[in-house]
Backbone as CSV, one residue per row, in Angstrom:
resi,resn,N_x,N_y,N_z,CA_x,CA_y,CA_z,C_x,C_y,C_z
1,UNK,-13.658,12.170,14.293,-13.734,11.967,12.862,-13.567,10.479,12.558
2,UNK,-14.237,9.684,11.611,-14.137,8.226,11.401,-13.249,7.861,10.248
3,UNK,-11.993,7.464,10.184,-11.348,7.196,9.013,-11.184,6.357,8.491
4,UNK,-10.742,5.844,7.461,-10.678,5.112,6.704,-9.500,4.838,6.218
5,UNK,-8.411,3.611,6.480,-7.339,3.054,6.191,-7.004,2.310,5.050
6,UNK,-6.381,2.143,3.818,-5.933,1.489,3.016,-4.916,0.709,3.092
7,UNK,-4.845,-0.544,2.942,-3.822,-1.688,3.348,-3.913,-2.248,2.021
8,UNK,-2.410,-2.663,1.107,-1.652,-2.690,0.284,-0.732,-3.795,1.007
9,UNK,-1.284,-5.005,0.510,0.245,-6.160,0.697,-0.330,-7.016,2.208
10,UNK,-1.346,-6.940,2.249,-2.313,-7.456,3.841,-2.095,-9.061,3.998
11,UNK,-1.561,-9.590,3.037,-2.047,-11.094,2.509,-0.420,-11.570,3.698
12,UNK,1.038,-10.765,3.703,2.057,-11.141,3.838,2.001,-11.501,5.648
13,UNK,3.294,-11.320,6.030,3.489,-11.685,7.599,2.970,-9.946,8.091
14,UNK,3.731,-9.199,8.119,3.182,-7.819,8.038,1.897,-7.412,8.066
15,UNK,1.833,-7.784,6.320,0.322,-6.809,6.130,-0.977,-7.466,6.900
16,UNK,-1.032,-9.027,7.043,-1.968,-9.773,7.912,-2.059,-9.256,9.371
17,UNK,-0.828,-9.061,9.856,-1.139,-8.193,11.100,-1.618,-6.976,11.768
18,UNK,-1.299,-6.137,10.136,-1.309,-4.798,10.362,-2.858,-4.639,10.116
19,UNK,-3.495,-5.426,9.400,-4.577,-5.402,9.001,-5.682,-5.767,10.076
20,UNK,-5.389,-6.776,11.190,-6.085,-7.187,11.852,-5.700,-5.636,13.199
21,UNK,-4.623,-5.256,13.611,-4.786,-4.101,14.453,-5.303,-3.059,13.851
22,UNK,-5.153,-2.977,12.933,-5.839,-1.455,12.294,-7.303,-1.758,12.529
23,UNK,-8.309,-2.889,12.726,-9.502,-3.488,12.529,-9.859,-3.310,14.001
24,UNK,-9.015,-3.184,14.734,-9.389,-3.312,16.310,-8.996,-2.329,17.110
25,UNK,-8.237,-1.778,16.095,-8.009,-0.537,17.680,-8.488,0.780,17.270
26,UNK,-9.727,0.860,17.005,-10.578,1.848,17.407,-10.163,3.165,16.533
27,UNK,-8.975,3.287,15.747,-8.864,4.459,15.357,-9.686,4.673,13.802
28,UNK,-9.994,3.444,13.176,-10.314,3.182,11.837,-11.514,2.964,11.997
29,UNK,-12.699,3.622,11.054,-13.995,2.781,10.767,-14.089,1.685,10.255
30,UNK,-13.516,2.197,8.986,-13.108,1.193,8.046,-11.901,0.799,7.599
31,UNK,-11.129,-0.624,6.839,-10.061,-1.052,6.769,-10.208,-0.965,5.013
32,UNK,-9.813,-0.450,4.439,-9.632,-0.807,2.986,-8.773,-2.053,2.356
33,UNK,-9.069,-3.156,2.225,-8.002,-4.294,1.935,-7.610,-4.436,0.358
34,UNK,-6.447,-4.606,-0.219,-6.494,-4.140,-2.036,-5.588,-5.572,-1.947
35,UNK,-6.307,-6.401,-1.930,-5.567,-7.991,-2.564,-5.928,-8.423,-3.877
36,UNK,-4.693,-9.559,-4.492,-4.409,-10.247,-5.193,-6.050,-11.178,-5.382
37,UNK,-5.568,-11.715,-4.103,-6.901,-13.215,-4.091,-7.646,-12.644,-2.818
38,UNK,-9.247,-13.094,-3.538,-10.108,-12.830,-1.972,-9.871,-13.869,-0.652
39,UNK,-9.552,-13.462,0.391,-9.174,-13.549,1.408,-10.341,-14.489,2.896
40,UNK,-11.425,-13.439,2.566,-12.836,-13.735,3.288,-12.530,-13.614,4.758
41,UNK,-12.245,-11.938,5.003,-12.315,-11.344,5.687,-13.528,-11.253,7.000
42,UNK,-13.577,-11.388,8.368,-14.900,-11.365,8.709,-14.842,-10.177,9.496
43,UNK,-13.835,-9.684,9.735,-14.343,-8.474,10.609,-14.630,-6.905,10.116
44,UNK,-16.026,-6.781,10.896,-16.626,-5.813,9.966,-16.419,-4.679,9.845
45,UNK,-15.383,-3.918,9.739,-14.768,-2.791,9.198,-14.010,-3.215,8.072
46,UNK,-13.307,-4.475,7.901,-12.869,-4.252,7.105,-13.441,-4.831,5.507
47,UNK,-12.879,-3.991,4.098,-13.636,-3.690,3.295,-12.220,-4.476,2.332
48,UNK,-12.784,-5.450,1.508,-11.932,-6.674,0.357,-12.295,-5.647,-0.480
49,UNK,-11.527,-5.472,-1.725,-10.900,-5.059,-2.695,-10.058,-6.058,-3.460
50,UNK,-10.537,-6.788,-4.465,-9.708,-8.054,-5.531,-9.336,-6.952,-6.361
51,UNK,-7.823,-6.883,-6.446,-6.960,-5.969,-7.602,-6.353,-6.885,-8.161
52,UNK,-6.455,-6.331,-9.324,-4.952,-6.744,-10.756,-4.031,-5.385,-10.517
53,UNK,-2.773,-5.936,-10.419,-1.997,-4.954,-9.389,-1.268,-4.737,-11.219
54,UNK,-1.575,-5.101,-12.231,-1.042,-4.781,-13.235,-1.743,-3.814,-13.598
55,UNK,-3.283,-3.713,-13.553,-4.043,-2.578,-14.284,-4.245,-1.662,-12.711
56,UNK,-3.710,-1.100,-12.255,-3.789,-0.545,-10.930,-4.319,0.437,-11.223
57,UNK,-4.252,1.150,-12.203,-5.372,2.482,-12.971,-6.621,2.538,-13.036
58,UNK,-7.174,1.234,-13.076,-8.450,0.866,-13.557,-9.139,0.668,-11.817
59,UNK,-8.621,0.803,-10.644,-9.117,0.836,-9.161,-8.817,2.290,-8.932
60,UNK,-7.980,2.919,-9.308,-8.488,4.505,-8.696,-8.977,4.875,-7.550
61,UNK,-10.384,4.663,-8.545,-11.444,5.286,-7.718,-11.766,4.460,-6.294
62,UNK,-11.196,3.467,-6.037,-11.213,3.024,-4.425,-10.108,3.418,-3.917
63,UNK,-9.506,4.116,-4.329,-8.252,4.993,-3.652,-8.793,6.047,-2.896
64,UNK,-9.571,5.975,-1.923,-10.022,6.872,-0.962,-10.234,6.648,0.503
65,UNK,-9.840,7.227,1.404,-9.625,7.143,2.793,-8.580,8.674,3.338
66,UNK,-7.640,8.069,4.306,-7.159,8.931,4.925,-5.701,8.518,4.938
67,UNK,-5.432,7.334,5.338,-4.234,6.980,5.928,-3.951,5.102,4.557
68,UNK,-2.537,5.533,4.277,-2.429,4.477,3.134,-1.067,3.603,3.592
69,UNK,-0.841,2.295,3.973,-0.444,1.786,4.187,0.240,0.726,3.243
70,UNK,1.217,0.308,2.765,1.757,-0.254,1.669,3.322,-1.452,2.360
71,UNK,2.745,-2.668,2.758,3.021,-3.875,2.867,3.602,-4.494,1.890
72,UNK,3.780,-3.890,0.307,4.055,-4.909,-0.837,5.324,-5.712,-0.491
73,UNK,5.748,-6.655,-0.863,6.720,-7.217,-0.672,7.429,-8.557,-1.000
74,UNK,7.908,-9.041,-1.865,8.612,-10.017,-2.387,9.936,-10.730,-1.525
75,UNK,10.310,-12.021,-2.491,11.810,-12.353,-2.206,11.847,-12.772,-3.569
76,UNK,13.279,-12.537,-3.902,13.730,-12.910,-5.288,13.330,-14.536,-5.980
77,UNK,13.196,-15.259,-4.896,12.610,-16.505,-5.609,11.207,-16.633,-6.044
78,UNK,10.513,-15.794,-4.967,9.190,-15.810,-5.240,8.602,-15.314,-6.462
79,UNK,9.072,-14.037,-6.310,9.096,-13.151,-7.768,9.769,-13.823,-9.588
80,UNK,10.823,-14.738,-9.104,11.212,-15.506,-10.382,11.906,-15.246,-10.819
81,UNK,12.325,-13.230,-10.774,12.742,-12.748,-11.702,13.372,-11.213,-11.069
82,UNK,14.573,-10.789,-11.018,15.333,-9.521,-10.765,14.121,-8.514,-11.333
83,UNK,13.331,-9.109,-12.295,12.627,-7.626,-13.014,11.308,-7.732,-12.306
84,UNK,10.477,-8.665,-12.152,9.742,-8.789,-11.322,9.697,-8.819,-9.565
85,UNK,10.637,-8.787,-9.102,10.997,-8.234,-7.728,10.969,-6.892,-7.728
86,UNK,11.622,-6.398,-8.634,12.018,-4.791,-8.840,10.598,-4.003,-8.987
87,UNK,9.433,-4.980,-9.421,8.482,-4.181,-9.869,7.110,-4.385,-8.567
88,UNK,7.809,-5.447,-8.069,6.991,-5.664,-6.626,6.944,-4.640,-5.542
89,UNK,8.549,-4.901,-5.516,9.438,-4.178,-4.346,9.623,-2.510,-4.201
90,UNK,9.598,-2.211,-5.582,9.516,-0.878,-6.448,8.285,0.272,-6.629
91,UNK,8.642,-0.434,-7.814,7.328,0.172,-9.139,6.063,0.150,-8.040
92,UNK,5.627,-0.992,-7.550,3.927,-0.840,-7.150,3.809,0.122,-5.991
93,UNK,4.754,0.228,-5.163,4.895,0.931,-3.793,4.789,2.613,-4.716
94,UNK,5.732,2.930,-5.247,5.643,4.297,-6.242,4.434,4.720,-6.968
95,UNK,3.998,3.341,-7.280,2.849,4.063,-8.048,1.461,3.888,-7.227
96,UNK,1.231,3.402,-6.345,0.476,3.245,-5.002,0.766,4.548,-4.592
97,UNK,1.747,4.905,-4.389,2.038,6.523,-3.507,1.988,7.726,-4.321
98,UNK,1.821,7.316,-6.001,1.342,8.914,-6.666,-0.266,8.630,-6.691
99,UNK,-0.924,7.865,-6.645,-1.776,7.327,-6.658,-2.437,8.287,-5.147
100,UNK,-1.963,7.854,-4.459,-2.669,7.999,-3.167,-2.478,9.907,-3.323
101,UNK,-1.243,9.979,-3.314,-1.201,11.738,-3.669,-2.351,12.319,-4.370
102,UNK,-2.429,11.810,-5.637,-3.610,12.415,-6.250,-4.903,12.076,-5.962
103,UNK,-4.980,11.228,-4.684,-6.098,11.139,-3.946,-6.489,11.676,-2.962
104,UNK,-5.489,12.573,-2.223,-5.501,13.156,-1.330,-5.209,12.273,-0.168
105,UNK,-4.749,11.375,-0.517,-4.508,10.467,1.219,-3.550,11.335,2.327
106,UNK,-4.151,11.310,3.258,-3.270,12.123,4.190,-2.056,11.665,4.740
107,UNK,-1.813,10.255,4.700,-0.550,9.843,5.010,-0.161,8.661,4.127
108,UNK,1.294,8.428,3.880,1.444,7.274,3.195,2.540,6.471,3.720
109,UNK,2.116,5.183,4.404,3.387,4.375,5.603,3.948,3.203,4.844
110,UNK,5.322,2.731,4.511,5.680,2.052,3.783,6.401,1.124,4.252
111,UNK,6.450,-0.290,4.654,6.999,-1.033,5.089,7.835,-1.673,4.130
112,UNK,9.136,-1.399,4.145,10.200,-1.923,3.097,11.410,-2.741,3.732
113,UNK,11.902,-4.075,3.252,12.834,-5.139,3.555,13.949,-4.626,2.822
114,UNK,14.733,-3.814,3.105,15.932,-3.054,2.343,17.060,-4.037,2.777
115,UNK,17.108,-4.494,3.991,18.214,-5.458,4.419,18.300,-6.384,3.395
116,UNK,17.673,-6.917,2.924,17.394,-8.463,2.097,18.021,-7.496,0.714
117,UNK,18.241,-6.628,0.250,18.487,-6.189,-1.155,19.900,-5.530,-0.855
118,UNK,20.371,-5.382,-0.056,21.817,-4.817,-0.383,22.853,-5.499,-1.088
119,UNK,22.871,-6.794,-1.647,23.581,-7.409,-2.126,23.242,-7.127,-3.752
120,UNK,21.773,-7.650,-3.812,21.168,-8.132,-5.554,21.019,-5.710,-6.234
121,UNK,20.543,-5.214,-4.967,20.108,-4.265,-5.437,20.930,-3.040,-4.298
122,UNK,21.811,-2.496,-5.049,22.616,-1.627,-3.920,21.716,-0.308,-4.077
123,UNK,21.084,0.367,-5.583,20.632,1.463,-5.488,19.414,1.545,-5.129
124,UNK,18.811,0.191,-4.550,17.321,0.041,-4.507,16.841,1.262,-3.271
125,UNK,17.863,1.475,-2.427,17.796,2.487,-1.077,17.696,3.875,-1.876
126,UNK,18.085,4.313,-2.922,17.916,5.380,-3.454,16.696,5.656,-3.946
127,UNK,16.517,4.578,-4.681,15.180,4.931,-5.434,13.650,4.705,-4.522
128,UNK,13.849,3.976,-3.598,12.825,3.863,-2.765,12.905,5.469,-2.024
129,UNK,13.934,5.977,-1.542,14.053,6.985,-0.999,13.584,8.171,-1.779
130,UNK,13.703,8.063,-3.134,13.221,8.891,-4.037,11.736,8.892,-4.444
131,UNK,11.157,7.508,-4.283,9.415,7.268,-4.569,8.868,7.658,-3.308
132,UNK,9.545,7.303,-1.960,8.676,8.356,-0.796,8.985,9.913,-0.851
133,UNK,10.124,10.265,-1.252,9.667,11.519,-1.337,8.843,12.584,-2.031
134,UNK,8.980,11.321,-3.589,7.824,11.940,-4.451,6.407,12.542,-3.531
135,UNK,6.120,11.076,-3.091,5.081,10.869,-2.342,5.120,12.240,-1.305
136,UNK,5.566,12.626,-0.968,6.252,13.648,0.678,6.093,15.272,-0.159
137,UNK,6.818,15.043,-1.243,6.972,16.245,-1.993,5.837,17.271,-2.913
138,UNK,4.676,15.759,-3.335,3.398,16.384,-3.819,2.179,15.786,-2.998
139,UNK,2.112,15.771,-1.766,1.194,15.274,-0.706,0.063,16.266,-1.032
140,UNK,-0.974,16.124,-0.516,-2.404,17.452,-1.031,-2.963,17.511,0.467
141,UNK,-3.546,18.298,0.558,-4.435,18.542,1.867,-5.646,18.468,1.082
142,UNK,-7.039,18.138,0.957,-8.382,18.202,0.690,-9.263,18.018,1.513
143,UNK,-9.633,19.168,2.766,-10.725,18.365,3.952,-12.054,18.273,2.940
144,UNK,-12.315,19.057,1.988,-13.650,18.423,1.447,-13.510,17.233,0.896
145,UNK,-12.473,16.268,0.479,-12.801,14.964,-0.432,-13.880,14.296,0.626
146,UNK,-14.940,13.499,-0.420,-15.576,12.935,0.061,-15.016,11.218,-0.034
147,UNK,-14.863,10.912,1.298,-14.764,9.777,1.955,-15.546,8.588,2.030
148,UNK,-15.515,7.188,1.275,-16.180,6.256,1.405,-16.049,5.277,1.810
């Protein structure tokens, strides 16, 4: 079967890597990439996607594959702002993963820096624990979705 991977956060130390093995080791046709800024990607599975990670509603419909991978990731300086970390670190990973649910993605892998937040954010381990399980709790099976 030929699948199709979604990578979320590809641009970081992480997601740049994860993006280039997912591209090469044979298990993926295609790489779905959902960045900020175009990148100029050359290897040919994988597939650029320029998102406004604010209107994330309005991409949907490229929410399709198999396997969803979510790299997002901040540091409090970068972000500027306790509320804007929270919504990096947070919010986009959660709503990436109801997202993918109601897409039928068959898996959803989340790479999260929880060490770096135990100080600024003690309940951040809860609520992350609570947005994957959302994710875990309304997962879908669909072998007919059609795949692009």
């Amino acid at each position: 079967m030929q699948k199709t991977a979604l990578v979320f956060g590809a641009t970081g130390l992480v997601g740049s890597f994860l993006v280039n093995d997912l591209a090469e080791n044979g298990i993926y046709e295609k790489v779905k990439v959902f960045n900020r800024r175009k990148q100029n990607y050359t290897h040919n599975k994988i597939i650029e996607i320029q998102i406004d990670f604010d209107k994330i509603n309005e991409y949907v419909h490229e929410f399709k594959g198999h396997d969803a991978y979510c790299c997002l990731g901040s540091t409090l300086k970068k972000a500027g702002s306790k509320e804007n970390f929270f919504k990096i670190d947070h919010d986009l990973p959660l709503e990436i993963a109801k997202i993918c649910s109601a897409n039928y993605i068959g898996s959803f892998i989340a790479v999260l820096f929880l060490w770096q937040l135990a100080d600024e954010f003690p309940f951040l381990t809860v609520l992350i624990a609570l947005a994957l399980g959302y994710f875990k709790a309304s997962a879908k099976s669909n072998p007919a979705q059609e795949i692009q």
